[in-house]
C-alpha positions as CSV (number, residue, x, y, z in Angstrom):
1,X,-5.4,-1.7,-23.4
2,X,-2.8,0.6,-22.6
3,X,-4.2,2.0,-19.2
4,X,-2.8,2.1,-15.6
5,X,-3.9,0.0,-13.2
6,X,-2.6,-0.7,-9.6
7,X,-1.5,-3.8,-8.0
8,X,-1.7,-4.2,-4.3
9,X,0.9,-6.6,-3.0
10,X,2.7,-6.9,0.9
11,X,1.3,-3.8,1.7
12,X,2.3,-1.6,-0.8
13,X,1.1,-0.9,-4.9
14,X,2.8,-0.5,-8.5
15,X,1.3,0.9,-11.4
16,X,1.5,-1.1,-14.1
17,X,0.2,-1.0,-17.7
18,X,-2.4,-4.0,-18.5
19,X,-0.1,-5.3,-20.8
20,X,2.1,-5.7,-17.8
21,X,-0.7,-7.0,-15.0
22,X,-1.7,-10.3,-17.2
23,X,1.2,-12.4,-16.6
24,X,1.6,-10.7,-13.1
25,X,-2.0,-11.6,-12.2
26,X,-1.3,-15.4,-13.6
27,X,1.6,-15.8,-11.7
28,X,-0.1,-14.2,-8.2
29,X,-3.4,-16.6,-8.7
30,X,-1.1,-19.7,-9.5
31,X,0.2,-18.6,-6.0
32,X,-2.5,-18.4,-4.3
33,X,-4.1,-21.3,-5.5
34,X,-1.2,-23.4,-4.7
35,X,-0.9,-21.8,-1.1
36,X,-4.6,-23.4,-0.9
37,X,-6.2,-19.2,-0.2
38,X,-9.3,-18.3,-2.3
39,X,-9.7,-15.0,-4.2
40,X,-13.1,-13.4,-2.3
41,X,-13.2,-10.6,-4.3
42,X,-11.4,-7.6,-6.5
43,X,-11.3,-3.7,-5.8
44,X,-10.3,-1.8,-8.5
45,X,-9.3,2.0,-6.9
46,X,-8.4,4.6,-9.1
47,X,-5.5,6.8,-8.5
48,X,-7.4,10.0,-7.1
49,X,-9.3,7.4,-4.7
50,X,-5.6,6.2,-3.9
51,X,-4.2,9.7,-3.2
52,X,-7.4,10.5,-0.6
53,X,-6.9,7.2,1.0
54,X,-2.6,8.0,1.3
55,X,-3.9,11.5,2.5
56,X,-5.9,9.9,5.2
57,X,-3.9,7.2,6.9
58,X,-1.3,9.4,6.6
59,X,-2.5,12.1,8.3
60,X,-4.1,9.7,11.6
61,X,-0.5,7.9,11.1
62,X,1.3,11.2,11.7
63,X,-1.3,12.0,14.6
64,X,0.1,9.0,16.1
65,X,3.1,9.6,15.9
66,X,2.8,12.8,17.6
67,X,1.2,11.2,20.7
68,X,4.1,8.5,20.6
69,X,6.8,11.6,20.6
70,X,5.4,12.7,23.5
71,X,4.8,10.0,25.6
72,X,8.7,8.3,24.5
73,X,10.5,12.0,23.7
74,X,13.8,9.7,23.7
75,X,12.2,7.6,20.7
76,X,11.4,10.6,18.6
77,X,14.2,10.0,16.0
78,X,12.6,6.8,15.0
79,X,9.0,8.3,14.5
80,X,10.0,10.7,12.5
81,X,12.5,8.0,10.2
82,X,9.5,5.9,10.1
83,X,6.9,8.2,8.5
84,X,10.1,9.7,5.9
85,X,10.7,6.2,4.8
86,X,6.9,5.0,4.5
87,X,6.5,8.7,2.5
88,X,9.8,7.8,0.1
């Protein structure tokens, strides 16, 4: 009890304590049940393992958008908005 785990949920996470995750975890599977999906299977990624996988798609999402800036110069405003916002 009492350590952090992380919850992946519409495409982002939040830490929360275990105390926290059971009644989350309830309420999600009672979802999912109902909205007739099956749970396949459960990955458990610790926070460094997080930070390396942020690091990564960050860095090819930021490689993109460098190639989009220069083949839409006129669009580069929203590029760089986009990758602020996603990095909060």
């Amino acid at each position: 009890m009492g350590r952090t785990e992380q919850i992946f949920r519409g495409g982002g996470y939040f830490e929360k304590t275990c105390e926290d995750i059971s009644e989350d975890v309830i309420r999600e599977i009672k979802s999912i049940k109902e909205g007739g999906l099956i749970i396949i299977d459960e990955i458990i990624i610790n926070k460094d393992e997080m930070e390396k996988s942020n690091e990564y798609m960050y860095k090819n999402i930021k490689k993109r958008r460098q190639e989009l800036i220069e083949t839409h110069p006129d669009k580069k405003n929203l590029f760089v908005d986009y990758i602020r916002k996603q990095e909060g």
